[in-house]
C-alpha positions in Angstrom: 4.7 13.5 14.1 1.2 13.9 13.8 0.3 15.6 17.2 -3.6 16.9 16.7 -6.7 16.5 14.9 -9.5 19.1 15.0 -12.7 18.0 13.3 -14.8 21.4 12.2 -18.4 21.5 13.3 -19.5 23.6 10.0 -18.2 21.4 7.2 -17.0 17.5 7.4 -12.9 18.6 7.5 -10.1 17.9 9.5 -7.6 20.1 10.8 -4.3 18.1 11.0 -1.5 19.4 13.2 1.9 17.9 12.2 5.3 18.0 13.6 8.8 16.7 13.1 11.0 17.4 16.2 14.4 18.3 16.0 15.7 15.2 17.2 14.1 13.1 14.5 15.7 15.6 11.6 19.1 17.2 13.3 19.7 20.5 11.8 17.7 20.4 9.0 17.1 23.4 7.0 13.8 22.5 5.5 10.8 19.9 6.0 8.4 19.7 3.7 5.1 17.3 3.8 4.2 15.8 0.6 1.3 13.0 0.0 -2.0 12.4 -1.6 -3.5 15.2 0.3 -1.5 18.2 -2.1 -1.0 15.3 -5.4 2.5 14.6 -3.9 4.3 18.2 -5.0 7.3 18.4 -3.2 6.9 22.1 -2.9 3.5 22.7 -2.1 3.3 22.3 1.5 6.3 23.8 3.2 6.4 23.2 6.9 7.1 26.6 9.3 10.5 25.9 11.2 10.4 26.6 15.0 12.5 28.1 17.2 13.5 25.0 18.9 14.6 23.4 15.5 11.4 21.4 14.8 9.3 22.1 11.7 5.3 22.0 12.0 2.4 22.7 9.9 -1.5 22.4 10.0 -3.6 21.3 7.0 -7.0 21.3 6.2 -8.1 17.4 5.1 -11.3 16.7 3.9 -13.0 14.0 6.9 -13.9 10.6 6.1 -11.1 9.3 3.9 -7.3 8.2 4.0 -4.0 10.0 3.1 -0.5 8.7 2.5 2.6 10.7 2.9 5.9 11.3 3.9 8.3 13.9 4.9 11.0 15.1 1.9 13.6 17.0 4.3 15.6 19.1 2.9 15.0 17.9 -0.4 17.0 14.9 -0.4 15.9 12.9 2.6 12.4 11.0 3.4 10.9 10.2 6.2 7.5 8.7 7.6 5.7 10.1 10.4 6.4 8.2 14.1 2.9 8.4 15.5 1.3 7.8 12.0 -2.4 5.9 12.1 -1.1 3.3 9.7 1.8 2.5 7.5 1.0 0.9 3.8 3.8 -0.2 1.5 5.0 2.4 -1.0 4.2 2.2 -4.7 7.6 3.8 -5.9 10.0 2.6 -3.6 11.1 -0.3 -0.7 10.2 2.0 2.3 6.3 2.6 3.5 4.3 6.0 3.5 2.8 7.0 6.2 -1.2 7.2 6.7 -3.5 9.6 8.7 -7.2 8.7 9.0 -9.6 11.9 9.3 
């Protein structure tokens, strides 16, 4: 879920704290956060695994604009964000991606 947003006071970015809880993944091995954001490349944004069996990451957005994305866990499952600032209706599938607003 996306818990945080830290707007820098030397350049117009966003650091966005994200974090999928244990309970919304069970004993998943691996999360990974994919969207607009890194061209949706299912490897290129690992999320850290934490000790109590959630997975969280922090990324860098440029301010100003709107991403879609979604959670691939462990590679075969996806999943939207819970606390996302907006849903919108996925090009490539029934289900919605999830949208943060920096």
């Amino acid at each position: 879920m996306l818990t945080q947003k830290k707007y820098l006071k030397s350049k117009a970015v966003c650091k966005a704290k994200f974090l999928m809880p244990k309970q919304a993944i069970g004993d998943a091995q691996s999360v990974n956060i994919v969207g607009d954001f890194n061209h949706w490349d299912i490897n290129a944004s690992p999320m850290k695994k934490l000790k109590n069996g959630g997975f969280t990451i922090a990324l860098d957005l440029p301010a100003g604009k709107e991403y879609q994305f979604r959670y691939l866990i462990d590679g075969t499952k996806w999943e939207n964000d819970w606390a996302a600032d907006k849903y919108v209706p996925s090009p490539f599938s029934d289900a919605d991606n999830s949208v943060i607003m920096v």
